[in-house]
N, CA, C and O atoms as a printed pandas DataFrame, in Angstrom:
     atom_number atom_name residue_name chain_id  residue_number  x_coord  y_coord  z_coord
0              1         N          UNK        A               1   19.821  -63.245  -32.721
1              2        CA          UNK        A               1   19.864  -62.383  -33.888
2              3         C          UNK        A               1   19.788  -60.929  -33.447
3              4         O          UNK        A               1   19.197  -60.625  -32.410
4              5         N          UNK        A               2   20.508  -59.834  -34.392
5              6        CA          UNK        A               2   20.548  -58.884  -34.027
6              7         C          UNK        A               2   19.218  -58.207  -34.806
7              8         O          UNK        A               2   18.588  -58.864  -35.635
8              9         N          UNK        A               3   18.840  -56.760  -34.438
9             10        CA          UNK        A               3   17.602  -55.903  -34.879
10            11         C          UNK        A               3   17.921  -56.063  -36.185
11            12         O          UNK        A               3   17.059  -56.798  -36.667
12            13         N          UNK        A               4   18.845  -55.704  -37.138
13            14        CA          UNK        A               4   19.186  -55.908  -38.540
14            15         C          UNK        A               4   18.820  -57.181  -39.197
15            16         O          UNK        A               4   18.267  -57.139  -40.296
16            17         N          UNK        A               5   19.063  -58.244  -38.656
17            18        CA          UNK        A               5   19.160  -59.530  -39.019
18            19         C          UNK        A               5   17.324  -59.845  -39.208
19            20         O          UNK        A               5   16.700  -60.255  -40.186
20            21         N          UNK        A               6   16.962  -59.540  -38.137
21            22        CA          UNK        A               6   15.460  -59.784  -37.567
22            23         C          UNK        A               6   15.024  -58.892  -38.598
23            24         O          UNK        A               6   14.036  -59.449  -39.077
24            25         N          UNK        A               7   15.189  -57.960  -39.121
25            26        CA          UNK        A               7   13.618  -56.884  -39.579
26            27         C          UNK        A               7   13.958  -57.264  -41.454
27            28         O          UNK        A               7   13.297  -56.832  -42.398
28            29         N          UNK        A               8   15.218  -58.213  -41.523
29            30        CA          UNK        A               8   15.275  -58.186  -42.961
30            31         C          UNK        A               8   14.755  -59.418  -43.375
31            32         O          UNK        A               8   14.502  -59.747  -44.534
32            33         N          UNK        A               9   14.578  -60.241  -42.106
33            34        CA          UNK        A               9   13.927  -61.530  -42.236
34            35         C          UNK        A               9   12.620  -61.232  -42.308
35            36         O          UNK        A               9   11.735  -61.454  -43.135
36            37         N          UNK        A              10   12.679  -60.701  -41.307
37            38        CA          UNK        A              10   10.660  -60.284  -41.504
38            39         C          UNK        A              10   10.098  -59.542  -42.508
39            40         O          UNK        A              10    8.886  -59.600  -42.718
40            41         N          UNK        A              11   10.758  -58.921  -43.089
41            42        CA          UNK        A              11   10.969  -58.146  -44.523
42            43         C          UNK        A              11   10.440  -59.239  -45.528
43            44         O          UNK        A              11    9.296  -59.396  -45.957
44            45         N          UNK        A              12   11.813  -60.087  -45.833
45            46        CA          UNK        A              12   11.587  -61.142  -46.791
46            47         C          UNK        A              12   10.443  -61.811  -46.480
47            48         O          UNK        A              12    9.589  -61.824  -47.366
48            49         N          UNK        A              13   10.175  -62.416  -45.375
49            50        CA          UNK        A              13    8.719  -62.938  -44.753
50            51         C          UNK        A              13    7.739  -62.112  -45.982
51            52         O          UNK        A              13    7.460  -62.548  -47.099
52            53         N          UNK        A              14    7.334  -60.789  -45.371
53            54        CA          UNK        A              14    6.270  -59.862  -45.701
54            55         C          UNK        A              14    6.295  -60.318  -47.151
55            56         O          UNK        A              14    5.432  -61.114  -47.522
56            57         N          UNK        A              15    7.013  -59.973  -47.812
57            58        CA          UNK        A              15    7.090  -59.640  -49.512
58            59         C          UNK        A              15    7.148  -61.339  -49.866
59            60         O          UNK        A              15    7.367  -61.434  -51.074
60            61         N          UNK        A              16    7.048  -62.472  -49.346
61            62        CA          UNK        A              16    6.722  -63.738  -49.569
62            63         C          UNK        A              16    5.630  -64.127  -49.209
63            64         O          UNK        A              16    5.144  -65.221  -49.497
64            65         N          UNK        A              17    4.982  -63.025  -48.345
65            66        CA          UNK        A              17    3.457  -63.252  -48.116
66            67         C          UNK        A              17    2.705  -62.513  -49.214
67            68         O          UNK        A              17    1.669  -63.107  -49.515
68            69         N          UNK        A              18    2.894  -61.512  -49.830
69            70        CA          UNK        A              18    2.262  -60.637  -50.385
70            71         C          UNK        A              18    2.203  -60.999  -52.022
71            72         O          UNK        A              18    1.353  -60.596  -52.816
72            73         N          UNK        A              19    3.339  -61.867  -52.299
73            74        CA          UNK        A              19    3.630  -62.438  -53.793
74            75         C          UNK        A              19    2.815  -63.739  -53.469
75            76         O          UNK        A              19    1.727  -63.927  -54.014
76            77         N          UNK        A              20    3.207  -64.399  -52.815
77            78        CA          UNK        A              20    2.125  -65.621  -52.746
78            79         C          UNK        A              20    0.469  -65.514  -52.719
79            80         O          UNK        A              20   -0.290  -66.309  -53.274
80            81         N          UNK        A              21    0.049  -64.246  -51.878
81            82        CA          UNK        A              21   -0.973  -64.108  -51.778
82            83         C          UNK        A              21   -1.644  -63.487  -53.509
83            84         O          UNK        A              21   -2.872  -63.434  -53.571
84            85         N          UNK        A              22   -0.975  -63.125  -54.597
85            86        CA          UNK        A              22   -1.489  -62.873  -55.599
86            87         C          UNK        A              22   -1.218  -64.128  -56.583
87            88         O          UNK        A              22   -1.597  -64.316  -57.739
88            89         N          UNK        A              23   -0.497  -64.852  -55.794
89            90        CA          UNK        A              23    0.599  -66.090  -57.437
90            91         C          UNK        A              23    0.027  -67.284  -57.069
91            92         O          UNK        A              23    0.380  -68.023  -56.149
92            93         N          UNK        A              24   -0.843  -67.421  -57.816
93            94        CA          UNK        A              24   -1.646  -69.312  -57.484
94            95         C          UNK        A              24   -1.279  -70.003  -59.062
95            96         O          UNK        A              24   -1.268  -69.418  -60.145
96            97         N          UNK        A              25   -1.045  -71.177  -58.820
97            98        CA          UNK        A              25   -1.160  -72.428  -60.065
98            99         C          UNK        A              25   -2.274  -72.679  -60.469
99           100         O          UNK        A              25   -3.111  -72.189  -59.711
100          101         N          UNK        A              26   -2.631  -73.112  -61.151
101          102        CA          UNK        A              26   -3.742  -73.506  -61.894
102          103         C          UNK        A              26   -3.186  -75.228  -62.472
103          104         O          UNK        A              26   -2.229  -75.937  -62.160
104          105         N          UNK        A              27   -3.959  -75.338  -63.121
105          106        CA          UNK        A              27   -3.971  -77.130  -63.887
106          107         C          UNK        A              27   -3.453  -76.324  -64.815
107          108         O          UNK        A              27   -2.252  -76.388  -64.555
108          109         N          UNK        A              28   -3.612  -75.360  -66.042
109          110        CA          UNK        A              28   -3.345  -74.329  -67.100
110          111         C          UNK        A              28   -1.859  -73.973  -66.880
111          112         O          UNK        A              28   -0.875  -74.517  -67.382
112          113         N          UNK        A              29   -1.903  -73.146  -66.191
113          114        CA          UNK        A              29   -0.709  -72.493  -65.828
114          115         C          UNK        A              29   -0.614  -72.860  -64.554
115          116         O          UNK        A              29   -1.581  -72.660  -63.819
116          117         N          UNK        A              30    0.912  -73.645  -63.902
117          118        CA          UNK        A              30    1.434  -74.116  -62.682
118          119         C          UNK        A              30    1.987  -73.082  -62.318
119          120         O          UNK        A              30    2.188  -72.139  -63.083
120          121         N          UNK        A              31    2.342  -73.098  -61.010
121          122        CA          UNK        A              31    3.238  -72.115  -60.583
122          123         C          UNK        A              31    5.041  -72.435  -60.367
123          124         O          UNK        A              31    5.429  -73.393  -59.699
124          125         N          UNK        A              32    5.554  -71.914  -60.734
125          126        CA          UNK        A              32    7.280  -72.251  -61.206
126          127         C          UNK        A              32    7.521  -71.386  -59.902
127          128         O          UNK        A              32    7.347  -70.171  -59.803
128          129         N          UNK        A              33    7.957  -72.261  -58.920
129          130        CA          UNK        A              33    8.628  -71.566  -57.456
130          131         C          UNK        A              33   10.302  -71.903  -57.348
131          132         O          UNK        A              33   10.783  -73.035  -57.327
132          133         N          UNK        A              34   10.976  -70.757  -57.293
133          134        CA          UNK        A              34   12.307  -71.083  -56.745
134          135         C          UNK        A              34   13.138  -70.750  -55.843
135          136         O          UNK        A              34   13.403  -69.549  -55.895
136          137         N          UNK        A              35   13.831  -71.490  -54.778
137          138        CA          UNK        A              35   14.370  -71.379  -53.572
138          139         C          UNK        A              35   15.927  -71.280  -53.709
139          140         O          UNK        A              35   16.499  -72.115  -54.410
140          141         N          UNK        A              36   16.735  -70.169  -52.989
141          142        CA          UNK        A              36   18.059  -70.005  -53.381
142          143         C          UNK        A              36   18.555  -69.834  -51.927
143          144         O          UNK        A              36   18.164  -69.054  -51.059
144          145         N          UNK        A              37   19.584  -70.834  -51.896
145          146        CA          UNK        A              37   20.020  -70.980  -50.369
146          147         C          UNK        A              37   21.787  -70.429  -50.489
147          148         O          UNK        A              37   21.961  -70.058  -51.649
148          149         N          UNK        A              38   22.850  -70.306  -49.810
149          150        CA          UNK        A              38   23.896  -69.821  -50.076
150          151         C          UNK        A              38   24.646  -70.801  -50.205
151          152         O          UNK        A              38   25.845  -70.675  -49.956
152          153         N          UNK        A              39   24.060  -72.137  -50.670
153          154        CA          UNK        A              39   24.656  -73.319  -52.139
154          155         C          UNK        A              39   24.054  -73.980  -52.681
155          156         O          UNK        A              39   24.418  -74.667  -53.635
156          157         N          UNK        A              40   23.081  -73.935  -52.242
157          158        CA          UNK        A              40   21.964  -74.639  -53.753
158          159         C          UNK        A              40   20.844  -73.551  -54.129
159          160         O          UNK        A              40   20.382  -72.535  -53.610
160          161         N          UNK        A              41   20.620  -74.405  -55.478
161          162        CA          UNK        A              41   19.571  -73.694  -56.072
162          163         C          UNK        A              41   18.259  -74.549  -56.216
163          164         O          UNK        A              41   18.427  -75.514  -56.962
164          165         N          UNK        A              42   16.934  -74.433  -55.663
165          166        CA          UNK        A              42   16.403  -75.731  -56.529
166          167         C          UNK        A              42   14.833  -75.114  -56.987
167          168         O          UNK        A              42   14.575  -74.131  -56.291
168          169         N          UNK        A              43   13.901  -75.387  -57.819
169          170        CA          UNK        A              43   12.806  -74.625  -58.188
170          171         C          UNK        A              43   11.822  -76.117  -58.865
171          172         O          UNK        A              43   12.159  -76.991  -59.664
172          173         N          UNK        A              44   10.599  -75.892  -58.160
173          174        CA          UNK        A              44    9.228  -76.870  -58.766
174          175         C          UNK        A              44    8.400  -75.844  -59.095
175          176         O          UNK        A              44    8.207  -74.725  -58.620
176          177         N          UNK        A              45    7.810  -76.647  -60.290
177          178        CA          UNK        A              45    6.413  -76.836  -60.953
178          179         C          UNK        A              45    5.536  -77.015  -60.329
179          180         O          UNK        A              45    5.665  -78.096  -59.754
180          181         N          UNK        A              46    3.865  -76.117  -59.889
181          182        CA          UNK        A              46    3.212  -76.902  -58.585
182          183         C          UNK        A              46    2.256  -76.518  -58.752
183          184         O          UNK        A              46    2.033  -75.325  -58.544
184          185         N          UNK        A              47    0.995  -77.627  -59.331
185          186        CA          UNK        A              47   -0.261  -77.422  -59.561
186          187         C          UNK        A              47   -1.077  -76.783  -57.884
187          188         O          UNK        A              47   -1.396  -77.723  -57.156
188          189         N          UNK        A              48   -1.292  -75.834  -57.493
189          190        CA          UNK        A              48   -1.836  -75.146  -56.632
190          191         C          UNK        A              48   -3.431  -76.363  -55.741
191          192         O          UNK        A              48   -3.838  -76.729  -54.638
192          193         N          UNK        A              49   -3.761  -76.505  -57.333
193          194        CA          UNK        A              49   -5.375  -76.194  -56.875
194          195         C          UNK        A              49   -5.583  -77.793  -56.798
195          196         O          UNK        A              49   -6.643  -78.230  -56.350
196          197         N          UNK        A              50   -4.537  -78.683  -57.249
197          198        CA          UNK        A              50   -4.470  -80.082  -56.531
198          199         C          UNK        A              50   -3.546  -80.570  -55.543
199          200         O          UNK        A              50   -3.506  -81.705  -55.069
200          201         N          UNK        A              51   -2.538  -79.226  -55.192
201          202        CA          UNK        A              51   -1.818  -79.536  -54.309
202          203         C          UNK        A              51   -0.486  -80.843  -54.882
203          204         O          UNK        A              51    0.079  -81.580  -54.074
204          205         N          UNK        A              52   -0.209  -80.870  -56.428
205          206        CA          UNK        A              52    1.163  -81.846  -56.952
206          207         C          UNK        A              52    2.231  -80.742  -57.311
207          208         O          UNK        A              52    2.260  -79.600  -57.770
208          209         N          UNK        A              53    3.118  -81.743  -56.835
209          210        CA          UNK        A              53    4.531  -81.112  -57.921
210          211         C          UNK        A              53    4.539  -81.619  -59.172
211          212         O          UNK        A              53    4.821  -82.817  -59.200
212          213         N          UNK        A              54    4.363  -81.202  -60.032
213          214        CA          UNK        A              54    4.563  -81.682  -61.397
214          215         C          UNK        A              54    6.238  -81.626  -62.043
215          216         O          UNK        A              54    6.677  -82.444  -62.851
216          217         N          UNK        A              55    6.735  -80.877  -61.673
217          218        CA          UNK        A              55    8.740  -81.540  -62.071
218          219         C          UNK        A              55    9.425  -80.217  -60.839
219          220         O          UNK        A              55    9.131  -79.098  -60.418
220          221         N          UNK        A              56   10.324  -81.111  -60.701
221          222        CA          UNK        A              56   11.255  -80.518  -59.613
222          223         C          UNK        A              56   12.757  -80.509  -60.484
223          224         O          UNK        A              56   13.003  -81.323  -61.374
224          225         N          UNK        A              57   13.454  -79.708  -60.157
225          226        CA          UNK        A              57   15.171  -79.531  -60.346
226          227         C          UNK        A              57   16.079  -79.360  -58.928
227          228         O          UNK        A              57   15.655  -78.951  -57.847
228          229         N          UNK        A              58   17.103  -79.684  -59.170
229          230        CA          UNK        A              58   17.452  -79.165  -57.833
230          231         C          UNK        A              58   19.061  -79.396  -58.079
231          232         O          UNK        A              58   19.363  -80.176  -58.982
232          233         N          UNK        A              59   20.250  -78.680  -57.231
233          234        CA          UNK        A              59   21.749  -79.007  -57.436
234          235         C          UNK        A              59   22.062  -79.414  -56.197
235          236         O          UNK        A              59   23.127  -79.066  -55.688
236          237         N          UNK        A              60   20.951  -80.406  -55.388
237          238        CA          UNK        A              60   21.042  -81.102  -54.270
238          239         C          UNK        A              60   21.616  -82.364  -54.801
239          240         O          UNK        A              60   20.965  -83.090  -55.552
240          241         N          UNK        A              61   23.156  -82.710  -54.318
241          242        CA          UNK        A              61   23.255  -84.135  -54.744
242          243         C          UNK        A              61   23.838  -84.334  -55.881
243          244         O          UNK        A              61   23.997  -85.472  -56.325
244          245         N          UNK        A              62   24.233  -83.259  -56.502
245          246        CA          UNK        A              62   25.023  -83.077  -58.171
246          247         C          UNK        A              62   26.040  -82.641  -58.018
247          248         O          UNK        A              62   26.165  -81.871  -57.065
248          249         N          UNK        A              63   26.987  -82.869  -58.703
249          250        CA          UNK        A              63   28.377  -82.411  -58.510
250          251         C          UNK        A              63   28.195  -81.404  -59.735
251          252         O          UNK        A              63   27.945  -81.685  -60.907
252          253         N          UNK        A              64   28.390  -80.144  -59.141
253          254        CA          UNK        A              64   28.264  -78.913  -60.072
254          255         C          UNK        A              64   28.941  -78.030  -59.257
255          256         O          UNK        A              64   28.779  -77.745  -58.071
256          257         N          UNK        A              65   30.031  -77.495  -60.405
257          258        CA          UNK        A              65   30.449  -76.377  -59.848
258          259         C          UNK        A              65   30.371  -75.031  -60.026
259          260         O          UNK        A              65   29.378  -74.693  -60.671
260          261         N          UNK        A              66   31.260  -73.937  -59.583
261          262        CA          UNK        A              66   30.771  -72.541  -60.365
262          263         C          UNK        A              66   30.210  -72.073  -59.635
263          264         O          UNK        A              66   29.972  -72.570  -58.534
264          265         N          UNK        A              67   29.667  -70.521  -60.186
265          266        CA          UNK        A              67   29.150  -69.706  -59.470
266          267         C          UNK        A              67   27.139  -70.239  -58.954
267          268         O          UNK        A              67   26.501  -71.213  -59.354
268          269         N          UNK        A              68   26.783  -69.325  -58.157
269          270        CA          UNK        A              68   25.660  -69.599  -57.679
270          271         C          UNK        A              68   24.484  -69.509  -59.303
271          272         O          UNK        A              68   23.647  -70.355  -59.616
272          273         N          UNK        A              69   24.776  -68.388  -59.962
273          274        CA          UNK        A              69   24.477  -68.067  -61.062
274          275         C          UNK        A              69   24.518  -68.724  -62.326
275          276         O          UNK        A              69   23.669  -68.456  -63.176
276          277         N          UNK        A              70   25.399  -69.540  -62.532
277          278        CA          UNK        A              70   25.788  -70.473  -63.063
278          279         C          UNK        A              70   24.847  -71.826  -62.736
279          280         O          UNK        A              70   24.358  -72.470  -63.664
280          281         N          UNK        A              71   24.703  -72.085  -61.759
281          282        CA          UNK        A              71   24.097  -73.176  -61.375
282          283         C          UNK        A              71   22.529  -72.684  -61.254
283          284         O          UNK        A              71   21.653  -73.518  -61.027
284          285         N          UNK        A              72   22.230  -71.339  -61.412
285          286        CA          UNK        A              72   21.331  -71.260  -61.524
286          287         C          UNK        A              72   20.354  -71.330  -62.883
287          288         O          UNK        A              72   19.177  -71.692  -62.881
288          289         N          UNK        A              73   21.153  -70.885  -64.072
289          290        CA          UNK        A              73   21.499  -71.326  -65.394
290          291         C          UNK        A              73   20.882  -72.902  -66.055
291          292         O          UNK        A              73   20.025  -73.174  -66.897
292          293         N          UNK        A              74   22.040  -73.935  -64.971
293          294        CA          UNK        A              74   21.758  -75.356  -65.143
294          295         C          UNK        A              74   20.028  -75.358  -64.685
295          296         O          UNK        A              74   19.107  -75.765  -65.394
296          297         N          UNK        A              75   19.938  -74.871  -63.521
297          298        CA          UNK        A              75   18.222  -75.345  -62.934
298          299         C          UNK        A              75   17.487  -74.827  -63.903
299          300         O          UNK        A              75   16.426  -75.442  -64.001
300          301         N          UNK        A              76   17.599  -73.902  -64.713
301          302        CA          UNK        A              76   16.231  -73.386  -65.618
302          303         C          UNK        A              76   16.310  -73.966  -66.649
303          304         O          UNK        A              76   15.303  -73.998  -67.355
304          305         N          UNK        A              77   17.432  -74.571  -67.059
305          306        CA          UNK        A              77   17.129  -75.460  -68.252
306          307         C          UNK        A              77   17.005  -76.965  -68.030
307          308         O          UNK        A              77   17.249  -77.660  -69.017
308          309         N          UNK        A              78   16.746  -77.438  -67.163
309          310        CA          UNK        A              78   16.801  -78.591  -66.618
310          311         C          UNK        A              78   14.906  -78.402  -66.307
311          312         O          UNK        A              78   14.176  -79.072  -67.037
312          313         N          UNK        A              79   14.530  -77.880  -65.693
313          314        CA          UNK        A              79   13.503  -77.535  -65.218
314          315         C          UNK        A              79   12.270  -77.117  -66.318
315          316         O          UNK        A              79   11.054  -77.248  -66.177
316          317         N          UNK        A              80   13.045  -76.559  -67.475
317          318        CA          UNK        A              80   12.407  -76.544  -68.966
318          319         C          UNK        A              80   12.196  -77.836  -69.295
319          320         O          UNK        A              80   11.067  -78.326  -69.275
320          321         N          UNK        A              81   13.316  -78.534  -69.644
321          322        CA          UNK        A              81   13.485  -79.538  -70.119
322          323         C          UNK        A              81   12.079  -80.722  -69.409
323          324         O          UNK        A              81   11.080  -81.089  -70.027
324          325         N          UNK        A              82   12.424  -81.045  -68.134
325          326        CA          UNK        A              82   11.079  -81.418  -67.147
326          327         C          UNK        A              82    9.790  -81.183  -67.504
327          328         O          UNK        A              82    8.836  -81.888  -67.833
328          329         N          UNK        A              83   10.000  -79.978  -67.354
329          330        CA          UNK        A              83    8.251  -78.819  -68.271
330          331         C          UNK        A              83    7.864  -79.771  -69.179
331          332         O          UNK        A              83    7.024  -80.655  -69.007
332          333         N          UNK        A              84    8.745  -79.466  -70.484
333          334        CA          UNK        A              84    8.458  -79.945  -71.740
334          335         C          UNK        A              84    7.931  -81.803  -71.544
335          336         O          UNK        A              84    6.959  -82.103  -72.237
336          337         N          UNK        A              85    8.330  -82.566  -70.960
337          338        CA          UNK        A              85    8.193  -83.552  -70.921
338          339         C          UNK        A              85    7.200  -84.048  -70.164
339          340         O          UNK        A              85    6.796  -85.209  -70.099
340          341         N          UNK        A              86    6.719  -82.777  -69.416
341          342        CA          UNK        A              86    5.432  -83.256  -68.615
342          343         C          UNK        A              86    3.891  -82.356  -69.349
343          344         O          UNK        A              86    2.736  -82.473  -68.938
344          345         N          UNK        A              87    4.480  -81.301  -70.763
345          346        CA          UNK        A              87    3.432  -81.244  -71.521
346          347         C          UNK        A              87    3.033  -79.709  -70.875
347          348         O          UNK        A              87    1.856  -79.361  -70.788
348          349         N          UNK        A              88    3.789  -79.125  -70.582
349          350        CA          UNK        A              88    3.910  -77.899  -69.387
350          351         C          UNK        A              88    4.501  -76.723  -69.784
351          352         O          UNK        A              88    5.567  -76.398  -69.261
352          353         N          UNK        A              89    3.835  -75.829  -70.869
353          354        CA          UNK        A              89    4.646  -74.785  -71.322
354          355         C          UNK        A              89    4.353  -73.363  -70.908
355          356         O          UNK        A              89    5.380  -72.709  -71.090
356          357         N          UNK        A              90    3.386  -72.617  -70.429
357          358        CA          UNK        A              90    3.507  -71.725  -69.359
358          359         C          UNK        A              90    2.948  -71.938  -68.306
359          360         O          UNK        A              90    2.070  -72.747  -68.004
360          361         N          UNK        A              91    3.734  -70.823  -67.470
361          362        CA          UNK        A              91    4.069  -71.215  -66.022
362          363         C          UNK        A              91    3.392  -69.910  -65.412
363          364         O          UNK        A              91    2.609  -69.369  -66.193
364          365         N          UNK        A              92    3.575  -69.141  -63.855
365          366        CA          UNK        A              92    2.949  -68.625  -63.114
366          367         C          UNK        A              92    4.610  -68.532  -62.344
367          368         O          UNK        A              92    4.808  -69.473  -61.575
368          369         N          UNK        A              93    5.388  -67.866  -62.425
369          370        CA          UNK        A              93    6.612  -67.369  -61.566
370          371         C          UNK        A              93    6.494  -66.679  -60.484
371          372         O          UNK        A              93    5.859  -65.626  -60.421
372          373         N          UNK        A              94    7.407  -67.490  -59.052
373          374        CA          UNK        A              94    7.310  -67.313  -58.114
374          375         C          UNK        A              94    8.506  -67.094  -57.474
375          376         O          UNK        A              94    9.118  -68.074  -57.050
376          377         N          UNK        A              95    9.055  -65.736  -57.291
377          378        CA          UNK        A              95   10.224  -65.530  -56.710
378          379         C          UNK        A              95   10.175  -65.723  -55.711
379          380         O          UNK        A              95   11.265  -65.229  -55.423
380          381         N          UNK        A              96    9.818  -66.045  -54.849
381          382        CA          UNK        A              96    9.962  -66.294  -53.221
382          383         C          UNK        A              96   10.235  -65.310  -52.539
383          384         O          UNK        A              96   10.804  -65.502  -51.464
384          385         N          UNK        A              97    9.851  -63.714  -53.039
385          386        CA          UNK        A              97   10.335  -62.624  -52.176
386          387         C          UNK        A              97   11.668  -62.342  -52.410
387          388         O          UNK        A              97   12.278  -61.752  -51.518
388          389         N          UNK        A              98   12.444  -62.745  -53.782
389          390        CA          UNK        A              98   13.560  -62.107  -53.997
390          391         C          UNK        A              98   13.286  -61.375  -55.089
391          392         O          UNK        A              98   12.363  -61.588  -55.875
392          393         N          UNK        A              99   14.561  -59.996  -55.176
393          394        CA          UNK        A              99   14.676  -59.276  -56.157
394          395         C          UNK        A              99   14.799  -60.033  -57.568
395          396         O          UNK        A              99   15.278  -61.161  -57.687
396          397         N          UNK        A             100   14.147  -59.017  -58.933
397          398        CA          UNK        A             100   14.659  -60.240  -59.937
398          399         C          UNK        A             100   16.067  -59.626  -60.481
399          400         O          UNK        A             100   16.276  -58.646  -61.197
400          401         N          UNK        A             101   16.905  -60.508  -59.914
401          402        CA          UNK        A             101   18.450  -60.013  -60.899
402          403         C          UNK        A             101   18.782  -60.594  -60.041
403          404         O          UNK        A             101   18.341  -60.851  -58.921
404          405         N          UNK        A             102   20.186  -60.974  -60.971
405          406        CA          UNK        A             102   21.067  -61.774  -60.674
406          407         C          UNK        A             102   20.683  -63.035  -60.863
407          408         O          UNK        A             102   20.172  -63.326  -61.945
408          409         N          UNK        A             103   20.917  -64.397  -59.475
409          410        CA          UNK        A             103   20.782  -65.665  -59.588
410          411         C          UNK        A             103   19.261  -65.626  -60.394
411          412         O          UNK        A             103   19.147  -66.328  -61.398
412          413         N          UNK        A             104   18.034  -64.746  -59.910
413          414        CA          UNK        A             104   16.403  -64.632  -60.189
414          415         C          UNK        A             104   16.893  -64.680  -61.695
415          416         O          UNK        A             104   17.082  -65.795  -62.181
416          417         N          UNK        A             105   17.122  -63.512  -62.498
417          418        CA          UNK        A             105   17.357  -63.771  -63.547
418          419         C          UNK        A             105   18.048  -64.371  -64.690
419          420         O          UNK        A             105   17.700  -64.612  -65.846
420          421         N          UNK        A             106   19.148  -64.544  -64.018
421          422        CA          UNK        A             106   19.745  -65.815  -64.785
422          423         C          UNK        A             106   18.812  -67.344  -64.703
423          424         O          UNK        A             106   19.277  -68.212  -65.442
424          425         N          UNK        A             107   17.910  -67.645  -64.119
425          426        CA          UNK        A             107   17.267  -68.637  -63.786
426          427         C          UNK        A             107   16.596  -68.500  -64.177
427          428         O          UNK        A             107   16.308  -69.602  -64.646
428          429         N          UNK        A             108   15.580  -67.551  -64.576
429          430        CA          UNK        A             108   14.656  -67.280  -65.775
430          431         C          UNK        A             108   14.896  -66.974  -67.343
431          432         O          UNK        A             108   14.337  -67.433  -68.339
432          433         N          UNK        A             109   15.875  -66.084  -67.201
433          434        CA          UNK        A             109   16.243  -66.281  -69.007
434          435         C          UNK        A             109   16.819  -67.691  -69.231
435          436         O          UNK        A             109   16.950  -68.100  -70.384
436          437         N          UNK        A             110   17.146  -68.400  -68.244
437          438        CA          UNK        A             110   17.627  -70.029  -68.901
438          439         C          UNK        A             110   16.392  -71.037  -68.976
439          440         O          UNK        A             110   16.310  -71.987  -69.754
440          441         N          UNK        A             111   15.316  -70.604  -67.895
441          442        CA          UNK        A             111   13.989  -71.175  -68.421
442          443         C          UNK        A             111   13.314  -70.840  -69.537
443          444         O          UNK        A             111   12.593  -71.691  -70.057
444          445         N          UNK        A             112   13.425  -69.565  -70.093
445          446        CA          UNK        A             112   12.395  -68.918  -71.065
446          447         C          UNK        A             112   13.472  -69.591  -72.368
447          448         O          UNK        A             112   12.748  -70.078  -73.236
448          449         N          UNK        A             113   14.262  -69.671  -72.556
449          450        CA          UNK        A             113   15.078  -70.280  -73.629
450          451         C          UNK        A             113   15.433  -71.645  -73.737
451          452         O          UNK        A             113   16.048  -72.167  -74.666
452          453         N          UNK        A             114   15.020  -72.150  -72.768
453          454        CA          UNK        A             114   14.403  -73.737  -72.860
454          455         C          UNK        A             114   12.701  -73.934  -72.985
455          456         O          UNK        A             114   12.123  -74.945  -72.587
456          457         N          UNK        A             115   12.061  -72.830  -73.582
457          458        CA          UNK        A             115   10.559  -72.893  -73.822
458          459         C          UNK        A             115    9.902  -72.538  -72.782
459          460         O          UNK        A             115    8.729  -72.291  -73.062
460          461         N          UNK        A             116   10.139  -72.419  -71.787
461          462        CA          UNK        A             116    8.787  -72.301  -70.950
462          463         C          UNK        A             116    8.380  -70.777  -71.041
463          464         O          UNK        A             116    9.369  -70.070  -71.234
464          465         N          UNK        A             117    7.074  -70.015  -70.946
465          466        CA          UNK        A             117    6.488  -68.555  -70.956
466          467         C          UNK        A             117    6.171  -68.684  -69.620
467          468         O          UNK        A             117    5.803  -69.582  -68.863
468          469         N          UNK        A             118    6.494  -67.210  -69.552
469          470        CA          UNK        A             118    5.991  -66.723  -68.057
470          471         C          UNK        A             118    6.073  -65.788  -68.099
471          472         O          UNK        A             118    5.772  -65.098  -67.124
């Protein structure tokens, strides 16, 4: 890896240490974590303080097409939907050290309009 490559990784590192270190789950409020790779999207529900996933989504294994954004869309309402059925209506949001816009926010206004608060 080149110096560029390296200090933006360690970058993202930092600011995934520093959000985690304030963003814990509770039994109350879980923490809603989501991971965006350059073709999937996938995001869990995750009681912290017992260490469960309480609902997972993911476009691992689905035939979905479209933009990254788009599919990011499908995961927040899918992932609502999950919520709701496991009795789970606010959450504790965990960007993983990404900016919010774009895929971040399209993935949240499709959660918050399938019910979940955060």
């Amino acid at each position: 890896m080149n110096k560029e490559v390296k200090k933006k990784v360690h970058n993202l590192k930092q600011r995934k240490a520093r959000i985690r270190s304030r963003v814990s789950g509770t039994s109350d409020k879980p923490r809603l974590t989501l991971t965006i790779s350059n073709i999937h999207i996938s995001a869990q529900i995750i009681d912290d303080s017992s260490s469960n996933t309480v609902a997972s989504a993911s476009t691992v294994g689905k035939k979905t097409t479209g933009s990254l954004s788009e599919k990011a869309k499908l995961i927040g309402t899918e992932i609502a939907k999950s919520a709701k059925a496991k009795k789970v209506s606010e959450v504790v949001f965990d960007r993983n050290g990404k900016k919010y816009h774009g895929r971040v926010k399209a993935f949240a206004d499709a959660a918050r309009e399938g019910g979940l608060k955060f």
